[in-house]
C-alpha atoms as an extended CHARMM CRD file, in Angstrom:
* protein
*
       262  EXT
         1         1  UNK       CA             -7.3240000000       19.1350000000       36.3920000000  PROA      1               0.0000000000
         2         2  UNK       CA             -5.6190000000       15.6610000000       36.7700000000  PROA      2               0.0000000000
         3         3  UNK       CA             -2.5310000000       15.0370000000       34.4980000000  PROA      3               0.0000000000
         4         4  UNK       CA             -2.9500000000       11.9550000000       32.4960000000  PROA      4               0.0000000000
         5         5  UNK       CA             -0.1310000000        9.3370000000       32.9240000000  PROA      5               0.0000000000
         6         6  UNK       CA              2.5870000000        9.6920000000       30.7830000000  PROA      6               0.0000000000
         7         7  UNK       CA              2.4070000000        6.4150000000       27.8690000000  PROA      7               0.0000000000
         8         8  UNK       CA              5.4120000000        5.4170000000       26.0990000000  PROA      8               0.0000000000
         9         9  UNK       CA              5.2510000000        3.1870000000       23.1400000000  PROA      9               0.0000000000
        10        10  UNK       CA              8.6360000000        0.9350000000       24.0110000000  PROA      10              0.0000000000
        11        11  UNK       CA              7.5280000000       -1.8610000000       20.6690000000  PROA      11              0.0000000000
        12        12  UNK       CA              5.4160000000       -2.2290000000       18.0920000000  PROA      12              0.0000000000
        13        13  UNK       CA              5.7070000000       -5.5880000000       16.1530000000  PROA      13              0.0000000000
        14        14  UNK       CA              4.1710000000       -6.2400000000       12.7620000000  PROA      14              0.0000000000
        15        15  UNK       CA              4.1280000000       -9.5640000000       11.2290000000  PROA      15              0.0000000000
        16        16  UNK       CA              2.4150000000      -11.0220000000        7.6560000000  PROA      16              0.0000000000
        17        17  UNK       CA              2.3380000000      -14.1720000000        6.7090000000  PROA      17              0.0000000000
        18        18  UNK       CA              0.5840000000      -16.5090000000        4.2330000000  PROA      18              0.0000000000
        19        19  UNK       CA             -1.5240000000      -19.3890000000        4.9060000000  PROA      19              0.0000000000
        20        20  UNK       CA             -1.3700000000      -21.8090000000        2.0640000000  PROA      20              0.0000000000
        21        21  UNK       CA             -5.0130000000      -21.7810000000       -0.0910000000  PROA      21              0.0000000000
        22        22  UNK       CA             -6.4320000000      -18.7330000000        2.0790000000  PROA      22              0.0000000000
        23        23  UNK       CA             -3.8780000000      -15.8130000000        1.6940000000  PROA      23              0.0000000000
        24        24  UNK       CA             -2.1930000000      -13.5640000000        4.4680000000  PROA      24              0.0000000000
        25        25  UNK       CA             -2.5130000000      -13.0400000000        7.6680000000  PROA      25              0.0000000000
        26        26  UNK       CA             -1.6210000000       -9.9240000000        9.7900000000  PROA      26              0.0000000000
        27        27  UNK       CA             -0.1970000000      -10.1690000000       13.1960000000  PROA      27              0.0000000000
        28        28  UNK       CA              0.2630000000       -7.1340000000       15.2010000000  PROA      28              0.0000000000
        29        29  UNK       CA              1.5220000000       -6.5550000000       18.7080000000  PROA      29              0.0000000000
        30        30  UNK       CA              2.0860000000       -2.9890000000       20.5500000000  PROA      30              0.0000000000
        31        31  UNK       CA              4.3940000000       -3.1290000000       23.8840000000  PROA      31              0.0000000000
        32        32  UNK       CA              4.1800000000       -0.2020000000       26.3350000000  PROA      32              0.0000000000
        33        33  UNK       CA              4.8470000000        1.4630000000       29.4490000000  PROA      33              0.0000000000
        34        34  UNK       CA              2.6050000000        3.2650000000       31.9360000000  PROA      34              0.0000000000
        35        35  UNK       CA              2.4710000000        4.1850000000       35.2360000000  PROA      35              0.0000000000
        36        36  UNK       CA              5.0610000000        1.3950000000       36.0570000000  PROA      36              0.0000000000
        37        37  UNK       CA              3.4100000000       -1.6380000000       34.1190000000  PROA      37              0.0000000000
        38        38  UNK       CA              3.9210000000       -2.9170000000       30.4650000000  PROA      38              0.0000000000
        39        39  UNK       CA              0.5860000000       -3.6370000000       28.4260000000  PROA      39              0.0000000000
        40        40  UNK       CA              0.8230000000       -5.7410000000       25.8240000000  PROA      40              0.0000000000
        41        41  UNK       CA             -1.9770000000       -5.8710000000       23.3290000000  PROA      41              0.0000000000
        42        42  UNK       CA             -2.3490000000       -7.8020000000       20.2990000000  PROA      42              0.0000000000
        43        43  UNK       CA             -4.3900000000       -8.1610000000       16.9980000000  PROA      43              0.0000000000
        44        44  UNK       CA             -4.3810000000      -11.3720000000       14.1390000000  PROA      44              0.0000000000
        45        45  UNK       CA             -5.9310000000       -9.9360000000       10.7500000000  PROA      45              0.0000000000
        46        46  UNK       CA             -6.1410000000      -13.8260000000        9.2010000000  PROA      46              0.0000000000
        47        47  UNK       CA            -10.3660000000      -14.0290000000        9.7000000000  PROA      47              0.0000000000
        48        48  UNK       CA            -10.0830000000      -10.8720000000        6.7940000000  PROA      48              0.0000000000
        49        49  UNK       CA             -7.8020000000      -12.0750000000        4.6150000000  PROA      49              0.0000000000
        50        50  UNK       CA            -10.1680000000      -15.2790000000        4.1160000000  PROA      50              0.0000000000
        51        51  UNK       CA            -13.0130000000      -13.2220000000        3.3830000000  PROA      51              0.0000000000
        52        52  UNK       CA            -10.9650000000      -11.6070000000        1.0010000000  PROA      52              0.0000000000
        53        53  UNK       CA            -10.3320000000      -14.7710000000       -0.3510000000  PROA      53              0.0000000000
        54        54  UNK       CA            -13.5280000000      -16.2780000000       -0.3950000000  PROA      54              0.0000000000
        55        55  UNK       CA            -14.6420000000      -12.8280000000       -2.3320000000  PROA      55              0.0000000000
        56        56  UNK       CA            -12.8560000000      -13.4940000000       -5.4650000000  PROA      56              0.0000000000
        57        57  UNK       CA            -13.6360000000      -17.3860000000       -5.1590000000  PROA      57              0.0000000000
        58        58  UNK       CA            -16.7430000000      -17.6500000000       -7.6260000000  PROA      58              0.0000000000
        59        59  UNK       CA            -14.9470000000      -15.9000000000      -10.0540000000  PROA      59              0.0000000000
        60        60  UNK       CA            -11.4820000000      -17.7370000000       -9.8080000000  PROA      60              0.0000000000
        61        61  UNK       CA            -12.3930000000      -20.3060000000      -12.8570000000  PROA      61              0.0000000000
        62        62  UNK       CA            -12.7530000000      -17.2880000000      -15.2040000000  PROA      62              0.0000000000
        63        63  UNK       CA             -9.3820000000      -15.3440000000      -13.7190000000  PROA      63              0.0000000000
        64        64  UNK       CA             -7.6990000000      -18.5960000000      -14.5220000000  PROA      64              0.0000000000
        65        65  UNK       CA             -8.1290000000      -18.0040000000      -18.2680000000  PROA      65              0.0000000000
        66        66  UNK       CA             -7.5950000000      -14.0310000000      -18.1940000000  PROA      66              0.0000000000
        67        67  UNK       CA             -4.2270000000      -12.7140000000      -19.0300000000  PROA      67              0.0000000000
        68        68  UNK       CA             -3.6120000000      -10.3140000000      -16.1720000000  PROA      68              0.0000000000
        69        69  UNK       CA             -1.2710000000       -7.8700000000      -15.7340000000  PROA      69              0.0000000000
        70        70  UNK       CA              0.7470000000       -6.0860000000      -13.2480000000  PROA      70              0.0000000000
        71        71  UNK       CA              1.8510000000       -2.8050000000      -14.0100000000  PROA      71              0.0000000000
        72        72  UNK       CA              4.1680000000       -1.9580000000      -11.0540000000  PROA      72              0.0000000000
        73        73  UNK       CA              7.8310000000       -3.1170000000       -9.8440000000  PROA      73              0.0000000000
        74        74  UNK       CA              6.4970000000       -3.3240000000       -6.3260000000  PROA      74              0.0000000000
        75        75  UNK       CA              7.2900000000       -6.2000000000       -5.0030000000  PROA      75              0.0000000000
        76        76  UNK       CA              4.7720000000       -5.7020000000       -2.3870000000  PROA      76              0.0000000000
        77        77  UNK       CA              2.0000000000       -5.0330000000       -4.9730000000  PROA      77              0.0000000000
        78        78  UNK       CA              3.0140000000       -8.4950000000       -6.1320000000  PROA      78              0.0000000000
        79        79  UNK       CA              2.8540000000      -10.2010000000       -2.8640000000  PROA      79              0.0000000000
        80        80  UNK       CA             -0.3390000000       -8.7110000000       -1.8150000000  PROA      80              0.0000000000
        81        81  UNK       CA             -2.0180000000      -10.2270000000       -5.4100000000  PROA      81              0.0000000000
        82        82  UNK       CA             -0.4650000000      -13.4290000000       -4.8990000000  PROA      82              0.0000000000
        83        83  UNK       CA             -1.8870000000      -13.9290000000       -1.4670000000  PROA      83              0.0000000000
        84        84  UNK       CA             -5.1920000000      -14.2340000000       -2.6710000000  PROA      84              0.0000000000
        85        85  UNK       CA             -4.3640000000      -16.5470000000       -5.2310000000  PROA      85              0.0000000000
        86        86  UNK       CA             -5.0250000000      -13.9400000000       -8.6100000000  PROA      86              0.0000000000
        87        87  UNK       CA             -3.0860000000      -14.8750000000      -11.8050000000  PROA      87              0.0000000000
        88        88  UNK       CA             -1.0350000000      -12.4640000000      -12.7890000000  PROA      88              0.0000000000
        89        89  UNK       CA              2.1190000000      -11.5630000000      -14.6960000000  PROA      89              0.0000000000
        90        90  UNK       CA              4.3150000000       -8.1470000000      -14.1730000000  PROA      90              0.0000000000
        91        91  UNK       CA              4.8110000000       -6.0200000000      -16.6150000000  PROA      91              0.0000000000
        92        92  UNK       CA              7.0770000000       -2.8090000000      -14.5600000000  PROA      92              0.0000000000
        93        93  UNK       CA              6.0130000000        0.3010000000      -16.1410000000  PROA      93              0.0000000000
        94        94  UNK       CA              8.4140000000        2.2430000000      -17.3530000000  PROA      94              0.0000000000
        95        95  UNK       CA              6.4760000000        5.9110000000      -16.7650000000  PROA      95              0.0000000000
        96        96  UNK       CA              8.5970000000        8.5260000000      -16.0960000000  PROA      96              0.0000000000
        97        97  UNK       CA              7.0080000000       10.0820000000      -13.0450000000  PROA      97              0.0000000000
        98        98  UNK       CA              7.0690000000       13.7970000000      -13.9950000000  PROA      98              0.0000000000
        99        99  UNK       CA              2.9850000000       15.0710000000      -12.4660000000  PROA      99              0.0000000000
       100       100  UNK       CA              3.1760000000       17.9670000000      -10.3960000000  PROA      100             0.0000000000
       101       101  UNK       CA              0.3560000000       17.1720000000       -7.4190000000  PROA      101             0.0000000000
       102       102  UNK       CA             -0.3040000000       21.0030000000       -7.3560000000  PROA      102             0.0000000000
       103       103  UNK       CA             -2.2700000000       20.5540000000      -10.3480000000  PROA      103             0.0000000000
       104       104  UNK       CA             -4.3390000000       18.4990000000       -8.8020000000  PROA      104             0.0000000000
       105       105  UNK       CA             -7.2460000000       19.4730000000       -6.6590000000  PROA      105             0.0000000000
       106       106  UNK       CA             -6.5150000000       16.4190000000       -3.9970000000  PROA      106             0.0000000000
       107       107  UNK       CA             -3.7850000000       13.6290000000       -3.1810000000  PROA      107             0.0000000000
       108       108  UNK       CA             -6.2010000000       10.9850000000       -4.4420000000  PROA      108             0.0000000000
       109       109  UNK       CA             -7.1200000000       12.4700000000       -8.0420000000  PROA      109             0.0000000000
       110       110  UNK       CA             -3.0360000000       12.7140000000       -8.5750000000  PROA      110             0.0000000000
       111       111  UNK       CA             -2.2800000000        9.0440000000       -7.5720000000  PROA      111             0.0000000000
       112       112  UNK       CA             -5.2110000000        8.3080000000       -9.9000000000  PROA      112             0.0000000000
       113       113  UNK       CA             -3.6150000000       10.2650000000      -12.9230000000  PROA      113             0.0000000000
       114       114  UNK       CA             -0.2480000000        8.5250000000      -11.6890000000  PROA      114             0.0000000000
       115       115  UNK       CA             -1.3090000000        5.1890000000      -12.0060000000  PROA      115             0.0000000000
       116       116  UNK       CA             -3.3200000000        6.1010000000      -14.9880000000  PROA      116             0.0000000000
       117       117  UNK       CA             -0.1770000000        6.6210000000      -17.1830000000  PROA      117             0.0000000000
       118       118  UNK       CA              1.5840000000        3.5750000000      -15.8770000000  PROA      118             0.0000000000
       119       119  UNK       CA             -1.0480000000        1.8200000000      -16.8500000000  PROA      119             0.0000000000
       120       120  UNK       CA             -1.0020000000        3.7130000000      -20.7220000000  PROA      120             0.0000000000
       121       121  UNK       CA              2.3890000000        2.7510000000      -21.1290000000  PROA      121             0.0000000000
       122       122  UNK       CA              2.2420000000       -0.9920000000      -20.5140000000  PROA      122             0.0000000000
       123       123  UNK       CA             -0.5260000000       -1.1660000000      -22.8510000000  PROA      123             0.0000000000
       124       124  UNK       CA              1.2270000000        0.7250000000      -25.5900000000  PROA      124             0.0000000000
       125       125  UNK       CA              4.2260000000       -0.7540000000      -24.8960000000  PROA      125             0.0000000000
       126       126  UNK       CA              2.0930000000       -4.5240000000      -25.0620000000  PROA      126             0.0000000000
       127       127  UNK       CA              0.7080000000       -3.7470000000      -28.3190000000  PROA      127             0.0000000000
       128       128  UNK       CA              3.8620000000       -2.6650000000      -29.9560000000  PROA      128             0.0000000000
       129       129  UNK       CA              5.7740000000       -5.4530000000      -29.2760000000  PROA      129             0.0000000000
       130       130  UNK       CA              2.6260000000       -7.4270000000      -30.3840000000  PROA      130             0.0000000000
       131       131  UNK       CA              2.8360000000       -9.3870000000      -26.9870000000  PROA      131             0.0000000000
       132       132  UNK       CA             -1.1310000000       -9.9540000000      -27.4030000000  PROA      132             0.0000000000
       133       133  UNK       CA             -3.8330000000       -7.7620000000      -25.9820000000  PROA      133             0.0000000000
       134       134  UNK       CA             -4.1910000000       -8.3410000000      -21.7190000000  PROA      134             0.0000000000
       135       135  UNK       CA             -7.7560000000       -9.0630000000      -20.3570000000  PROA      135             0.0000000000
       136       136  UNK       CA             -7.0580000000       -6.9220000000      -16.8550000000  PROA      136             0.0000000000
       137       137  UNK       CA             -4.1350000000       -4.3680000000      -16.3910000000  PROA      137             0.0000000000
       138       138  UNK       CA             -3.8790000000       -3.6820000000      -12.7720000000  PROA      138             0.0000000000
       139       139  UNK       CA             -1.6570000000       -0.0630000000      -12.0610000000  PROA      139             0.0000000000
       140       140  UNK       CA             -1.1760000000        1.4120000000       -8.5410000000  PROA      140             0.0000000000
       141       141  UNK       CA              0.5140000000        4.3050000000       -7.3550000000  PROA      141             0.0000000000
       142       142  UNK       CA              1.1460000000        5.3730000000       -3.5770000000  PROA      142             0.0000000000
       143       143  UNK       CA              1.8610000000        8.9400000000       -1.9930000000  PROA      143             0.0000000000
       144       144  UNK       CA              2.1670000000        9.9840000000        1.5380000000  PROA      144             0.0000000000
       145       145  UNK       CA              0.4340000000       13.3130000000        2.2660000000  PROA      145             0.0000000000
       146       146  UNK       CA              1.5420000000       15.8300000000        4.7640000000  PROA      146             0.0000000000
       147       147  UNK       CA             -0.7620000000       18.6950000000        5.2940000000  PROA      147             0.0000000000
       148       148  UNK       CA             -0.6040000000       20.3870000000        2.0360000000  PROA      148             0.0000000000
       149       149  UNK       CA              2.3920000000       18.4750000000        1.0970000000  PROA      149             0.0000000000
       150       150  UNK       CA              3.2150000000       14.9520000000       -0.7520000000  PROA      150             0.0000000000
       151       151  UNK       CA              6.1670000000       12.6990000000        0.3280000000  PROA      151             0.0000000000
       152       152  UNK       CA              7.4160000000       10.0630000000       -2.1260000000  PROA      152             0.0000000000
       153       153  UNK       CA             10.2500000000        8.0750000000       -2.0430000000  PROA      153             0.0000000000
       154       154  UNK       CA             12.8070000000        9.8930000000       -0.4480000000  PROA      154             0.0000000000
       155       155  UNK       CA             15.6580000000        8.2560000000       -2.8370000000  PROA      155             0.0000000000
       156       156  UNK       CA             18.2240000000        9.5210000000       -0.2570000000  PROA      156             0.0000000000
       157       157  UNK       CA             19.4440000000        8.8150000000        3.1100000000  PROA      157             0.0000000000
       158       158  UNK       CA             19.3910000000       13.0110000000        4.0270000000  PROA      158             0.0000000000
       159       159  UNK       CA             15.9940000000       13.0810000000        2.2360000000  PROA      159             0.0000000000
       160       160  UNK       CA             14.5950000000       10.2330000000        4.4650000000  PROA      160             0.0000000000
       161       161  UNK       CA             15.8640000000       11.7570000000        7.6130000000  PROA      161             0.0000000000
       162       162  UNK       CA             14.0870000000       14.9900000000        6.8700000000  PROA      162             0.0000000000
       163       163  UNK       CA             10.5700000000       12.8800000000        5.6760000000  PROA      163             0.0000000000
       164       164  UNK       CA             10.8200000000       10.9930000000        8.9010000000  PROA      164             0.0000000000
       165       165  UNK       CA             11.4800000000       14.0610000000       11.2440000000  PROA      165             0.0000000000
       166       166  UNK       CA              8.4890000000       16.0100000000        9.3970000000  PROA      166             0.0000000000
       167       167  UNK       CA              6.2710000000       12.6180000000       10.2160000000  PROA      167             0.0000000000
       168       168  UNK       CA              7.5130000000       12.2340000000       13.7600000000  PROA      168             0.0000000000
       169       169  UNK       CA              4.8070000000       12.4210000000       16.2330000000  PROA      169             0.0000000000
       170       170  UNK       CA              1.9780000000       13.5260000000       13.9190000000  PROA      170             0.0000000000
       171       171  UNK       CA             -0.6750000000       11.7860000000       11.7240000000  PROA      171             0.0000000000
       172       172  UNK       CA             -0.1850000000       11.8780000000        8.2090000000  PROA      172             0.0000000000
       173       173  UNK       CA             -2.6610000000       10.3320000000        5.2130000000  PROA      173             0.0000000000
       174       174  UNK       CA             -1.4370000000        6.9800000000        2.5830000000  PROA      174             0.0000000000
       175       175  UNK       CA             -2.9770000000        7.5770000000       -0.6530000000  PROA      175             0.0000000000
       176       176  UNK       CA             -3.1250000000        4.6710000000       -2.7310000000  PROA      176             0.0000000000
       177       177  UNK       CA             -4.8570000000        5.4860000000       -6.3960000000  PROA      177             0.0000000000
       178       178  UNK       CA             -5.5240000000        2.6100000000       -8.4670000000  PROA      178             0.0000000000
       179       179  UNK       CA             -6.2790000000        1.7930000000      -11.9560000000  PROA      179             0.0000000000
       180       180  UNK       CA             -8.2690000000       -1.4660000000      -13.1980000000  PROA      180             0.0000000000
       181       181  UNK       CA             -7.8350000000       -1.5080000000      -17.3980000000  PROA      181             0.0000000000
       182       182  UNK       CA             -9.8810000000       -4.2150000000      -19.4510000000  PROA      182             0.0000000000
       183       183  UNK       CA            -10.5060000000       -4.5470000000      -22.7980000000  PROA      183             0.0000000000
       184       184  UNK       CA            -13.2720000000       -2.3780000000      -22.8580000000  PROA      184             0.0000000000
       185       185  UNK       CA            -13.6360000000       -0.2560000000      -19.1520000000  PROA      185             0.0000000000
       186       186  UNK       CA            -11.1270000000        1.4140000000      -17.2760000000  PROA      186             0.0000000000
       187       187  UNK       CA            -12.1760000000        1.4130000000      -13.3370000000  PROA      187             0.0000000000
       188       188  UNK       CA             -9.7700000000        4.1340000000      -11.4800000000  PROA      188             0.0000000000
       189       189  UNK       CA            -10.6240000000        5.0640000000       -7.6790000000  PROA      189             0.0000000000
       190       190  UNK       CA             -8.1040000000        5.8190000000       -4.7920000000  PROA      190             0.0000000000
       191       191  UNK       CA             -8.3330000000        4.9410000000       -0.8150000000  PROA      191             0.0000000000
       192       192  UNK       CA             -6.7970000000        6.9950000000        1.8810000000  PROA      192             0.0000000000
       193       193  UNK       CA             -5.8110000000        5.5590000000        5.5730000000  PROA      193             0.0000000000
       194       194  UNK       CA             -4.5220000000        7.7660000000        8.7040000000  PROA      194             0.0000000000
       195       195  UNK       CA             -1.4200000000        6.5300000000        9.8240000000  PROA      195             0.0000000000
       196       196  UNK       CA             -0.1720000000        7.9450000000       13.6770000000  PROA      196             0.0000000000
       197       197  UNK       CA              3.9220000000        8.2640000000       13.6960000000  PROA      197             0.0000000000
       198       198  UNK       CA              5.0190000000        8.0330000000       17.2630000000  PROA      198             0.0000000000
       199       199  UNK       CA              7.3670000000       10.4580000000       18.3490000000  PROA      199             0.0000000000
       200       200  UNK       CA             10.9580000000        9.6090000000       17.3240000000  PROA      200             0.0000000000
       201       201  UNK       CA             14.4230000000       10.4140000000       18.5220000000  PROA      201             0.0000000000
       202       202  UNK       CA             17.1620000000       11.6430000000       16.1430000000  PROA      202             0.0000000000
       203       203  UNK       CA             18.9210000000        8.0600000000       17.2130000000  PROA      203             0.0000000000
       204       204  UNK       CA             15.8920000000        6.3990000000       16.3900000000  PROA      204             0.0000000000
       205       205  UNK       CA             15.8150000000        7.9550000000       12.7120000000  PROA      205             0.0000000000
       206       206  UNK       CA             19.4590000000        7.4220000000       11.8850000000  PROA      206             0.0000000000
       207       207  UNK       CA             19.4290000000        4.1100000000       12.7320000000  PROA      207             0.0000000000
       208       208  UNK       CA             16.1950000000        3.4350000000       10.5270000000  PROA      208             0.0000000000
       209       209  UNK       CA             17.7450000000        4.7020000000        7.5650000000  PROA      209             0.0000000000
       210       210  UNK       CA             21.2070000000        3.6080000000        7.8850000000  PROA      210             0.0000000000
       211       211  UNK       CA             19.3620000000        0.1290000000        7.1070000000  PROA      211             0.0000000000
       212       212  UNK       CA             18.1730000000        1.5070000000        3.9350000000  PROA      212             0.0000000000
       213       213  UNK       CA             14.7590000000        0.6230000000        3.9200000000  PROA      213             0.0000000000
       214       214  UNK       CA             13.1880000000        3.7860000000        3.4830000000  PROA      214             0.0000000000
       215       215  UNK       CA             14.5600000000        4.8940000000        0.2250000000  PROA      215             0.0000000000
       216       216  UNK       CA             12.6330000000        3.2170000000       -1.9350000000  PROA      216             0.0000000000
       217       217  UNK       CA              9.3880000000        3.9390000000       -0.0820000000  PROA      217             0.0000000000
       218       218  UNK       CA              6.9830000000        6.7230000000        0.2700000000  PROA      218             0.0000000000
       219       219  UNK       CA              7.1640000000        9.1240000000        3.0000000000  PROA      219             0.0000000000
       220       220  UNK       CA             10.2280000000        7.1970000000        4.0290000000  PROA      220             0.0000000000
       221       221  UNK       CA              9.1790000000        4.1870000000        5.9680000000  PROA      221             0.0000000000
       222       222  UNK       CA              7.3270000000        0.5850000000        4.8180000000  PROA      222             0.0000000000
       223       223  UNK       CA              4.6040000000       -0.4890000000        7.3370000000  PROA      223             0.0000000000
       224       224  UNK       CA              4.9410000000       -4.0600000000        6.6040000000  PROA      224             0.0000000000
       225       225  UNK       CA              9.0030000000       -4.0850000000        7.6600000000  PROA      225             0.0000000000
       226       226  UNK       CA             10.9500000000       -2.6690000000       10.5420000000  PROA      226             0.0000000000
       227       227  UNK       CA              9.4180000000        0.7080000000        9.7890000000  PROA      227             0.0000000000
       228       228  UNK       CA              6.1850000000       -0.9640000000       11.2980000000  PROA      228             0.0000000000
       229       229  UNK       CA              7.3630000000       -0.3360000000       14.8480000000  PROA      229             0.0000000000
       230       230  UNK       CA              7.8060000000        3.5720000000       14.5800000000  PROA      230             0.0000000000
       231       231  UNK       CA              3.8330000000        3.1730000000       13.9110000000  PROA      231             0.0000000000
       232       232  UNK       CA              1.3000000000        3.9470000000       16.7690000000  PROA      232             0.0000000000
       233       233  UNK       CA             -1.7610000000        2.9970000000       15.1260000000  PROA      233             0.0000000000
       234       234  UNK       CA             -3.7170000000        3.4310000000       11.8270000000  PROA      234             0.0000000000
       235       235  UNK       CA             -6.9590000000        3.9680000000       10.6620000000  PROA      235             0.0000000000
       236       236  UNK       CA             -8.3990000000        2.6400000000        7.5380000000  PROA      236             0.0000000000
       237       237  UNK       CA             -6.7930000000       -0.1300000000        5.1460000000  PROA      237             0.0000000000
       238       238  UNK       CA             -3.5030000000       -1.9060000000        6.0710000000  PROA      238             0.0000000000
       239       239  UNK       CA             -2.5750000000       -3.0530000000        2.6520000000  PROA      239             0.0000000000
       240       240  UNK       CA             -3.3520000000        0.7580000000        1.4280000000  PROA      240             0.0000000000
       241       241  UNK       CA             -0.6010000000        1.2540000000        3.1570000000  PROA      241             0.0000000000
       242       242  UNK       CA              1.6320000000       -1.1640000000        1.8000000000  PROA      242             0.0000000000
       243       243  UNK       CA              0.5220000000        0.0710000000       -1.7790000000  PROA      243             0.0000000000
       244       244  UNK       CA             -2.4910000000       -1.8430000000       -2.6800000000  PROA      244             0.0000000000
       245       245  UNK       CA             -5.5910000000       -1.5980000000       -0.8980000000  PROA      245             0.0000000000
       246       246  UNK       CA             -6.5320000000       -5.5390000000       -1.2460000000  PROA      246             0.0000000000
       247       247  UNK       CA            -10.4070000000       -5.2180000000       -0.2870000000  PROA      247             0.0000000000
       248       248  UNK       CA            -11.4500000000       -2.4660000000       -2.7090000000  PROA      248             0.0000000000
       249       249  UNK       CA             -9.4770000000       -3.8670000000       -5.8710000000  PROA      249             0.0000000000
       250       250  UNK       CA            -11.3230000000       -7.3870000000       -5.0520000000  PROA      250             0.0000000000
       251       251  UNK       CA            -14.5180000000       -5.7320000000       -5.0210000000  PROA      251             0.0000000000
       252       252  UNK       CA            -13.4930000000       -4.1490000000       -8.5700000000  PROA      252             0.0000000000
       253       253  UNK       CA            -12.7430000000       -7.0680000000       -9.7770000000  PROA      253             0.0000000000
       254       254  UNK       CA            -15.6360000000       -9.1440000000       -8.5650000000  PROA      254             0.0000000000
       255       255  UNK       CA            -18.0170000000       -6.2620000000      -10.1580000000  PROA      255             0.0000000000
       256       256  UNK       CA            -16.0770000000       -5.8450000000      -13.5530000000  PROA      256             0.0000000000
       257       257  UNK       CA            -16.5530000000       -9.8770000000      -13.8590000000  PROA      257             0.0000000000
       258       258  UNK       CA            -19.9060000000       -9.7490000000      -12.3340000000  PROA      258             0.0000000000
       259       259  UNK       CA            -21.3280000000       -7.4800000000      -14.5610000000  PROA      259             0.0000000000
       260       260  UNK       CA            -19.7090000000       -9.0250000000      -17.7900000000  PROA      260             0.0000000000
       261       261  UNK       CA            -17.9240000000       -5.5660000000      -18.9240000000  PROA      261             0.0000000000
       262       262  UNK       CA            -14.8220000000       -7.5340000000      -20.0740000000  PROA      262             0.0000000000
């Protein structure tokens, strides 16, 4: 049986940027080695994002007069929204995160629940302070699953290490549950994506989290910064990984309007 050639992954370079009146775009190159030669290969996401775009564009003179709200402190959440042009205001929740995700019969229903009671405490929080009544409450939460195990933020540099050493060189799932709250219909539904870790040295760990990005992240790394080069490849929703899965809340959104339920 012939060996197959030894690859090694020597970059992986992630880039997003925003394109005035269309949204982001995604630029993503992987650098590596094998038998003697370096392949590059390299992917631009900006023909999605425009769809994306264009989805939520016969609806945009009614989101214009909505009061929408952001339930999160992510400043991710808020940069994927603003991309495609949504009006919005951020409200951070101020949920104690205290759900134990072995009461729950998948990763998905628990960053449902999650999100759920952000989302319950902004609105109580809105009507007690008499701040009016929002049209759309948008809540998120995102988990990184691990076999039968869920990695949040690590919130320490020793906790990191040991999230990113458990991750090293083995797929793991992004679970992104999401919660869509009008005035009269609550839309919750979660998205998963596959996300390969390449394998990494102790070296290459250490020097990750001694630039303290990780700590505020789940499962220890963010896609869309420098931990975007310890990532082989992925399958299913970019911006799932990130923390909102851009596509399916769109699609929400377009529907909820669509179908007059607010």
């Amino acid at each position: 049986m012939r060996r197959r050639a030894a690859k090694y992954v020597l970059f992986n370079f992630c880039y997003v940027g925003v394109l005035p009146g269309v949204g982001y775009y995604l630029i993503f190159v992987n650098v590596s080695w094998q038998k003697g030669c370096i392949k590059i290969f390299g992917v631009s996401a900006e023909i999605f994002v425009a769809a994306i775009f264009a989805m939520l564009e016969p609806i945009k003179h009614i989101l214009k007069s909505q009061k929408i709200v952001l339930a999160s402190s992510s400043p991710r959440r808020k940069e994927i929204l603003s991309s495609v042009g949504l009006p919005f205001e951020v409200c951070v929740s101020r949920y104690e995160e205290d759900l134990d995700p072995g009461n729950y019969k998948c990763p998905g229903d628990f960053v449902v629940a999650t999100a759920t009671n952000k989302v319950q405490e902004v609105l109580g929080r809105l009507r007690a302070e008499e701040s009016g009544q929002p049209d759309l409450v948008i809540g998120a939460d995102t988990i990184v699953a691990l076999g039968g195990d869920v990695l949040g933020k690590p919130g320490s540099s020793q906790r990191a290490v040991e999230m990113l050493q458990r991750l090293s060189g083995r797929p793991h799932t992004v679970y992104t549950g999401v919660v869509l709250h009008t005035r009269s219909q609550c839309v919750t539904f979660f998205e998963s994506t596959e996300v390969y870790v390449d394998k990494l040295s102790s070296e290459m760990i250490k020097a990750y989290v001694d630039t303290g990005e990780p700590l505020d992240k789940a499962g220890a790394y963010g896609i869309q910064g420098l931990g975007g080069s310890l990532i082989e490849k992925i399958e299913g929703d970019y911006y799932n990984v990130m923390g909102l899965p851009l596509h399916a809340v769109c699609k929400h959104i377009v529907k909820l309007y669509r179908d007059k339920l607010l």
